[in-house]
C-alpha positions as CSV (number, residue, x, y, z in Angstrom):
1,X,40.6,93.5,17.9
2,X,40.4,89.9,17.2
3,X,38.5,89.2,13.9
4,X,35.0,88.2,14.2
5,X,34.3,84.4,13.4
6,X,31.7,83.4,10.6
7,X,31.2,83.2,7.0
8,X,33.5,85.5,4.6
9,X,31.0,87.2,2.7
10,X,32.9,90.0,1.3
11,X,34.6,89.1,-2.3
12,X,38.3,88.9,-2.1
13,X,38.2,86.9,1.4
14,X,41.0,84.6,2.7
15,X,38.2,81.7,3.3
16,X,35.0,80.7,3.1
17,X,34.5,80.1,6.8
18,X,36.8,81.8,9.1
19,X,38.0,80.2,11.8
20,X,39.6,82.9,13.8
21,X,38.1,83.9,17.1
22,X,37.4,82.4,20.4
23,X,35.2,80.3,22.1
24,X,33.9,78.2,24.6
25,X,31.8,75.0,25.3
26,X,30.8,71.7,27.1
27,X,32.2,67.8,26.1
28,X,31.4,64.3,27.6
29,X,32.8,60.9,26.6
30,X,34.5,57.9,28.1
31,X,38.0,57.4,30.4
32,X,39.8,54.5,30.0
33,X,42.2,54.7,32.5
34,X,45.4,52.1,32.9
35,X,47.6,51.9,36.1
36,X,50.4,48.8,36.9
37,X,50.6,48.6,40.4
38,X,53.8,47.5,42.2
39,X,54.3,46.6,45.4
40,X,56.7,44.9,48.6
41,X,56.3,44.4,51.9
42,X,57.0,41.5,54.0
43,X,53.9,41.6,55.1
44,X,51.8,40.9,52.1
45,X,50.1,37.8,51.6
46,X,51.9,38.0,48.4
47,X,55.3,39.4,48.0
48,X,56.2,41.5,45.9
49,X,52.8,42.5,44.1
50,X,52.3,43.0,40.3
51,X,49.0,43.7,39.1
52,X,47.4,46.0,36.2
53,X,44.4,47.3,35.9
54,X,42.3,48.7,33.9
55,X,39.0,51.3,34.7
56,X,36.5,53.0,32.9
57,X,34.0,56.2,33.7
58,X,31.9,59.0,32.2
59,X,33.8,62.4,31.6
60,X,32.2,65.2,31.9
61,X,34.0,68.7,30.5
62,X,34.3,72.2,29.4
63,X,37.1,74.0,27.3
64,X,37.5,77.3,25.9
65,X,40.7,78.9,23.7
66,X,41.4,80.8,20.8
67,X,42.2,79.6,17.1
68,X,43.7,82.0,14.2
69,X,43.0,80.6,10.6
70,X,45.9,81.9,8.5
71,X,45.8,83.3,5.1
72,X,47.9,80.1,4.2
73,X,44.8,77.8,4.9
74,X,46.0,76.4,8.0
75,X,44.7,77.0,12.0
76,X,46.4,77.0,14.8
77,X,45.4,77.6,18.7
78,X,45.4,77.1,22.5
79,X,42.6,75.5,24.7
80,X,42.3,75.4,28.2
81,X,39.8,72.3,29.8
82,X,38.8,70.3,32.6
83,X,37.0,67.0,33.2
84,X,35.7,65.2,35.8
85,X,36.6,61.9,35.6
86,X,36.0,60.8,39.1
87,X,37.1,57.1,38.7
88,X,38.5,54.7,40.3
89,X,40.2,51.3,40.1
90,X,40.7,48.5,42.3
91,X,43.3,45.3,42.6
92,X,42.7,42.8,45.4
93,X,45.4,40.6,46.1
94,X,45.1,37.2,47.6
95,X,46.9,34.0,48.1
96,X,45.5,30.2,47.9
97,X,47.6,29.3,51.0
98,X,45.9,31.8,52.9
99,X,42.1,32.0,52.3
100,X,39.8,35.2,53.4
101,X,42.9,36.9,53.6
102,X,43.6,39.7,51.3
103,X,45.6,43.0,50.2
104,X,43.6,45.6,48.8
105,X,44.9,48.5,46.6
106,X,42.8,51.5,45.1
107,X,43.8,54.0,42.2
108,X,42.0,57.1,41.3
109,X,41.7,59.4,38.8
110,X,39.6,62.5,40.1
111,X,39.8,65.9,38.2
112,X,41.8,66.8,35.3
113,X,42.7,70.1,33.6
114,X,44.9,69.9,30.4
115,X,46.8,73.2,28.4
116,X,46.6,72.3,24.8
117,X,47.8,73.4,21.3
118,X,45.8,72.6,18.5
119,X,47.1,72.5,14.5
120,X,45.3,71.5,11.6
121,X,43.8,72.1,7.6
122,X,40.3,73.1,7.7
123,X,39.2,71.7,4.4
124,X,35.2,71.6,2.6
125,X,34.4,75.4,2.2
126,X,36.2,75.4,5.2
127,X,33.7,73.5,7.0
128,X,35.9,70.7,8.6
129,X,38.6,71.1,11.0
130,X,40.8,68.0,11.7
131,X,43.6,68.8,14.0
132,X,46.4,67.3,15.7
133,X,46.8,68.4,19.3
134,X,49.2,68.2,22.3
135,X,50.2,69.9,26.0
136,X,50.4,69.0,29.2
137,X,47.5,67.8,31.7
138,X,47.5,68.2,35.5
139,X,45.1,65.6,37.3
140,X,44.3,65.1,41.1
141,X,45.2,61.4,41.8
142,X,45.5,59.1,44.8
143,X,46.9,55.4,45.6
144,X,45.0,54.0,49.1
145,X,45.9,50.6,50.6
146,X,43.6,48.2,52.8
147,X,43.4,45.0,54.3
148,X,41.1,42.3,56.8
149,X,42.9,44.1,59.9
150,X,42.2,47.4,59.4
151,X,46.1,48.7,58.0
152,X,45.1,52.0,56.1
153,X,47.5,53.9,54.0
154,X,46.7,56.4,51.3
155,X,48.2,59.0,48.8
156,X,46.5,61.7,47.3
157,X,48.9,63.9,44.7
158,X,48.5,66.5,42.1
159,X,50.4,65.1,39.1
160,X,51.6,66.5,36.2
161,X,51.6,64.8,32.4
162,X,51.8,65.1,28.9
163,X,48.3,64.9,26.3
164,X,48.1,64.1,22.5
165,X,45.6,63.2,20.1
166,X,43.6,64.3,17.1
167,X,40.1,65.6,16.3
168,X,37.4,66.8,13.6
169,X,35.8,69.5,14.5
170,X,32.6,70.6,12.1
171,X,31.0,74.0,11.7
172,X,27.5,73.7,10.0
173,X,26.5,77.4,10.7
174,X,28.0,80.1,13.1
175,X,27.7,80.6,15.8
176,X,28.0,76.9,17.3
177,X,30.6,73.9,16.0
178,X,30.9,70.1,16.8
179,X,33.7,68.2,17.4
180,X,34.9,64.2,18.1
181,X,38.1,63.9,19.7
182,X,40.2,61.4,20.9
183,X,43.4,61.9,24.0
184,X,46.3,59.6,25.0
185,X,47.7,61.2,28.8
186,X,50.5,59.7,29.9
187,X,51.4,60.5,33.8
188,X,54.4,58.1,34.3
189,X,55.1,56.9,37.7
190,X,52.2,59.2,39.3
191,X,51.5,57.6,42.8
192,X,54.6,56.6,44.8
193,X,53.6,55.7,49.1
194,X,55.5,54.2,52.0
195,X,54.7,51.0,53.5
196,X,55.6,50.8,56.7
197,X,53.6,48.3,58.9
198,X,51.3,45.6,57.4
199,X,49.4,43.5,59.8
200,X,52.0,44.1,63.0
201,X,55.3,43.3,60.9
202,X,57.5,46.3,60.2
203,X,59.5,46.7,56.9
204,X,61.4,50.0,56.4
205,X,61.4,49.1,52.5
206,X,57.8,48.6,52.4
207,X,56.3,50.9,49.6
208,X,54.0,51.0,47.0
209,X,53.6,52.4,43.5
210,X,51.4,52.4,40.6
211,X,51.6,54.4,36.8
212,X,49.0,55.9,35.4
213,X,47.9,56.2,31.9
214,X,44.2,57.3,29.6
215,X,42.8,57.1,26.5
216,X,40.0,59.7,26.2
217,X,36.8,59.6,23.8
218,X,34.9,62.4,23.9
219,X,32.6,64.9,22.0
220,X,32.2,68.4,22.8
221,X,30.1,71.4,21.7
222,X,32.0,75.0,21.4
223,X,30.1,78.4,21.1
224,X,32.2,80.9,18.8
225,X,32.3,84.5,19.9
């Protein structure tokens, strides 16, 4: 049976505030997302295109996982979580040569679910948990293409990444803890889509491509069991 989380009140005790157990709970924060778009065709009004942007959203959460505090002082775990980012950003692409005229290109960044591992030193009475913590993240993504004469290409794809960051995670009394975190997640070359007629002109090499990167700031709530 796992050992109950809360304070050690027996004499002898490995801490003063155990840390083992497992628990659940909500977070919400701030996406900044960060995508460098590529593009060629020779039917853009500008060829090849090189844009990045940058877009930002609420993120809504929940997590749960499992931490053991050793007898060594240190805590070690696994989380499961998934946000909500629902965001999306946007590159329009014009030329001066060619006024009312323009390429429009869409990235988004729509649900995300990360495996994590989480290390750190509680320190304070055991109070204070700052942690470093890393895994890999799976997110539901899409790159869409538009212009003024109604060309429409789009490409949704789950993609897979890799997550790390730090935290402080606080336990004033059981059964409930507080936490600030922040989360770099790195996708690569997520979004990768075919090109192949823009305003009546075929091009067999006609694709498009964009990265995808966030930084995460969030703060959550967990319930220990």
């Amino acid at each position: 049976m796992a050992q109950s989380v809360g304070w050690a009140e027996t004499p002898g005790a490995e801490h003063e505030l155990d840390w083992t157990g497992f628990y659940a709970g909500l977070s919400a924060g701030a996406i900044l997302n960060e995508s460098d778009i590529k593009a060629t065709h020779v039917g853009l009004v500008k060829n090849p295109v090189h844009d990045n942007i940058q877009f930002t959203s609420f993120i809504p959460g929940a997590q749960a996982g499992y931490l053991k505090h050793f007898s060594n002082g240190w805590a070690a775990g696994v989380e499961i979580d998934f946000t909500y980012p629902d965001s999306e950003g946007h590159a329009d692409v014009s030329c001066g040569s060619c006024p009312g005229t323009v390429d429009h290109f869409t990235v988004k960044n729509r649900i995300q679910g990360a495996l994590l591992g989480r290390v750190g030193h509680p320190f304070h009475h055991d109070q204070w948990f700052p942690y470093l913590t890393a895994g890999v993240s799976f997110a539901d993504t899409s790159l869409g293409y538009t212009n003024d004469v109604g060309d429409r290409y789009v490409k949704n794809t789950a993609q897979t990444g890799w997550v790390l960051g730090t935290g402080l995670e606080y336990r004033p009394m059981q059964p409930l803890s507080v936490r600030a975190e922040y989360l770099y997640t790195d996708y690569g070359d997520a979004l990768n889509m075919n090109l192949p007629v823009i305003d009546g002109t075929e091009d067999p090499a006609g694709h498009a491509e964009a990265d995808l990167a966030s930084h995460t700031f969030r703060m959550a709530v967990n319930y220990w069991f």
